[in-house]
C-alpha positions in Angstrom: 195.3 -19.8 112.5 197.5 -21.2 109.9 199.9 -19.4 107.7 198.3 -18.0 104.4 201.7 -18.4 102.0 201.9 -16.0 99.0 201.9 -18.6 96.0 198.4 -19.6 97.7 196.9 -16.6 97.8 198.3 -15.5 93.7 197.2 -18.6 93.2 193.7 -18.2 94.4 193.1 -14.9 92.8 194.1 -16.4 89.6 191.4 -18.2 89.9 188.5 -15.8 91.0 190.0 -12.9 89.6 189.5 -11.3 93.0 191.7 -9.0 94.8 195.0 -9.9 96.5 193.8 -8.6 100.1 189.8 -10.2 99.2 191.8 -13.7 98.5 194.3 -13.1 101.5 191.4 -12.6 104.0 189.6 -15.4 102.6 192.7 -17.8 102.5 193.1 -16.6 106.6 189.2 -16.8 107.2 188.5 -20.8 106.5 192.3 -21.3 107.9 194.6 -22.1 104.3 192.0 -24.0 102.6 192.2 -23.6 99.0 188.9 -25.0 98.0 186.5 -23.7 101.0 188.0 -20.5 100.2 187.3 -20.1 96.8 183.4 -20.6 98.4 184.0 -18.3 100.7 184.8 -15.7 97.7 182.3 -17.1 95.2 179.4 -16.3 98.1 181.4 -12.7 98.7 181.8 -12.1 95.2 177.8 -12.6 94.7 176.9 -10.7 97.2 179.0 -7.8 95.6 176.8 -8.9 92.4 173.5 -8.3 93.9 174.0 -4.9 95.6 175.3 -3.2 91.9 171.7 -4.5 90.2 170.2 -1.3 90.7 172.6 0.6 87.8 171.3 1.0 84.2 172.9 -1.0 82.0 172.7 0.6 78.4 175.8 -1.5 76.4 176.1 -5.1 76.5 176.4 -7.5 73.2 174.5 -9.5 71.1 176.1 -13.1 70.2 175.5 -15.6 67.8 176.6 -19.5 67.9 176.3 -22.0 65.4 176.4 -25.5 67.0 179.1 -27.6 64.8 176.9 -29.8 62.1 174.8 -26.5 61.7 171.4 -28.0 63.4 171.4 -25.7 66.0 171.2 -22.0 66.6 171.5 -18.9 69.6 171.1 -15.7 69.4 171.6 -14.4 72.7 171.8 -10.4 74.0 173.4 -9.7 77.5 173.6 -6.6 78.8 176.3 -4.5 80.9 177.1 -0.6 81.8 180.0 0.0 79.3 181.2 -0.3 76.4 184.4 -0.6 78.2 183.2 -4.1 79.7 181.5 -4.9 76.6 184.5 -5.0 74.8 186.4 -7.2 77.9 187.6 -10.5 77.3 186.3 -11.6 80.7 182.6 -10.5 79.1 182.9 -11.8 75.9 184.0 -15.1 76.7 181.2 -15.3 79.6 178.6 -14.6 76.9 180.4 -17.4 74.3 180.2 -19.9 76.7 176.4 -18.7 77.6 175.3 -19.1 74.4 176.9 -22.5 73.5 175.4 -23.6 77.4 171.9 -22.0 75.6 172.9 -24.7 72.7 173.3 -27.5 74.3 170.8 -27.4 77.8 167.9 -26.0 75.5 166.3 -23.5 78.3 162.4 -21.7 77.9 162.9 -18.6 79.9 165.8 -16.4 81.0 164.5 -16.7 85.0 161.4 -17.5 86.6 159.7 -14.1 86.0 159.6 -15.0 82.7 157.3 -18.0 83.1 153.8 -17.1 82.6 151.5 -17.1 85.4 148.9 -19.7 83.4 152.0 -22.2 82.5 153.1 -22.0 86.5 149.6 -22.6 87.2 149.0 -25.6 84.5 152.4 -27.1 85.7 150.7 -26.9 89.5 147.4 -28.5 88.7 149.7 -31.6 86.6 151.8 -31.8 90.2 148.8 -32.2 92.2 146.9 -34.8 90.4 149.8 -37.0 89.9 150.4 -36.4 93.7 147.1 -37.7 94.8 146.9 -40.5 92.4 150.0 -41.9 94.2 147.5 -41.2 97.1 149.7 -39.1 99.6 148.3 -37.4 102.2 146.3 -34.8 101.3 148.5 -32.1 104.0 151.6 -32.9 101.8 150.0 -32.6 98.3 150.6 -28.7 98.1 154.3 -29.1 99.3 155.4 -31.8 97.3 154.2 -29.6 94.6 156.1 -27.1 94.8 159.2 -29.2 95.1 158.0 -30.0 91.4 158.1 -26.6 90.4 161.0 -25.9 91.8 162.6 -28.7 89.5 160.6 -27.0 86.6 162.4 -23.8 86.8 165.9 -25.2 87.5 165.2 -27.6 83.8 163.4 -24.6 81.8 164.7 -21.3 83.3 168.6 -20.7 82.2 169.9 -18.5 84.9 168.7 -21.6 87.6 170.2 -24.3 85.0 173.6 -25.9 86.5 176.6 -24.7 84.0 177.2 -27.2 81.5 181.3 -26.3 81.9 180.9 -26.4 85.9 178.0 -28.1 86.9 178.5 -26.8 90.7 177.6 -23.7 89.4 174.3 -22.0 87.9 174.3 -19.8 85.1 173.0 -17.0 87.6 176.9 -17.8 89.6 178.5 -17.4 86.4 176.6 -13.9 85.3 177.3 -13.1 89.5 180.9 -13.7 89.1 181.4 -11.9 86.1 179.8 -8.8 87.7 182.1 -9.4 90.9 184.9 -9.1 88.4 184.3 -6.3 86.1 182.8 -4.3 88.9 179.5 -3.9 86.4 176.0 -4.7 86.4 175.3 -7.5 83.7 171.7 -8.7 82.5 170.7 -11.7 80.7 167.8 -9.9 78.4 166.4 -12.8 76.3 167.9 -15.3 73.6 166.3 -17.7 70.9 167.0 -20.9 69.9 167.0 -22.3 66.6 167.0 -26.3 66.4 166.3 -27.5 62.9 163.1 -29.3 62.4 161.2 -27.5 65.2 
């Protein structure tokens, strides 16, 4: 195993936010690399995510970004446990950057739950005709499909969308990492978007 330096480890929870020993065991885990192990927390630092989802969550904020020119419009509400977190800088800047993503990528829904059943459906039925008018076998029409839909919901659903600041991550990573740092729940609820003309 190679030696896992200090500077490396700061270093690496600098940028994770992480704990010392959570970055130290990662830094000795994939053997000193910097970049395998800021994976290795981003998976650990989801997984922490996930298993808080269960807590009510009855604080949060509601934010508002103006595009520059004025043509476009957010209003976007996330949720969290306290007002404690609410008022973080961590949060707040992780629902600026949100909203300006909302802006700019134009998402439909926050997730796939909100896609309605008849628009999934619709999307399905397109998928498959165009499918068998490029005449491929009829056994592969359903799978192909859904590798359509899938596409759908990564475009139109914004917690699937890749981050417009770091495309190798979703906006679902970014809400997960959040949560891994503040130790909270946090919920994207809904958001609009204004775009001038429409």
């Amino acid at each position: 195993m190679s030696p896992v330096s200090s500077k490396d480890v700061v270093a690496l929870r600098q940028k994770t936010g992480l704990g010392m020993m959570d970055c130290k065991r990662a830094l000795e885990a994939v053997e000193g690399d910097f970049e395998k192990a800021v994976d290795y927390l981003r998976t650990k630092g989801i997984a922490k995510g996930e298993a808080r989802s269960g807590r009510s969550m009855g604080e949060g904020l509601v934010e508002s970004y103006i595009h520059p020119g004025g043509r476009i419009g957010v209003l976007l509400e996330i949720a969290c446990e306290t007002d404690f977190v609410s008022r973080s800088d961590i949060f707040k800047e992780m629902v600026h950057h949100i909203a300006m993503h909302i802006a700019a990528a134009a998402p439909l829904y926050v997730n796939q739950k909100d896609v309605p059943q008849d628009k999934i459906d619709r999307e399905m039925n397109i998928y498959r005709e165009q499918i068998l008018a490029e005449n491929k076998p009829a056994n592969l029409v359903d799978k192909i499909a859904e590798g359509k839909l899938k596409k759908f919901f990564k475009e139109n659903c914004l917690e699937e969308q890749p981050f417009i600041i770091d495309a190798d991550k979703t906006i679902k990573d970014v809400v997960l990492e959040a949560v891994s740092r503040l130790k909270e729940n946090i919920n994207i609820r809904r958001f609009s978007r204004f775009a001038l003309g429409d």
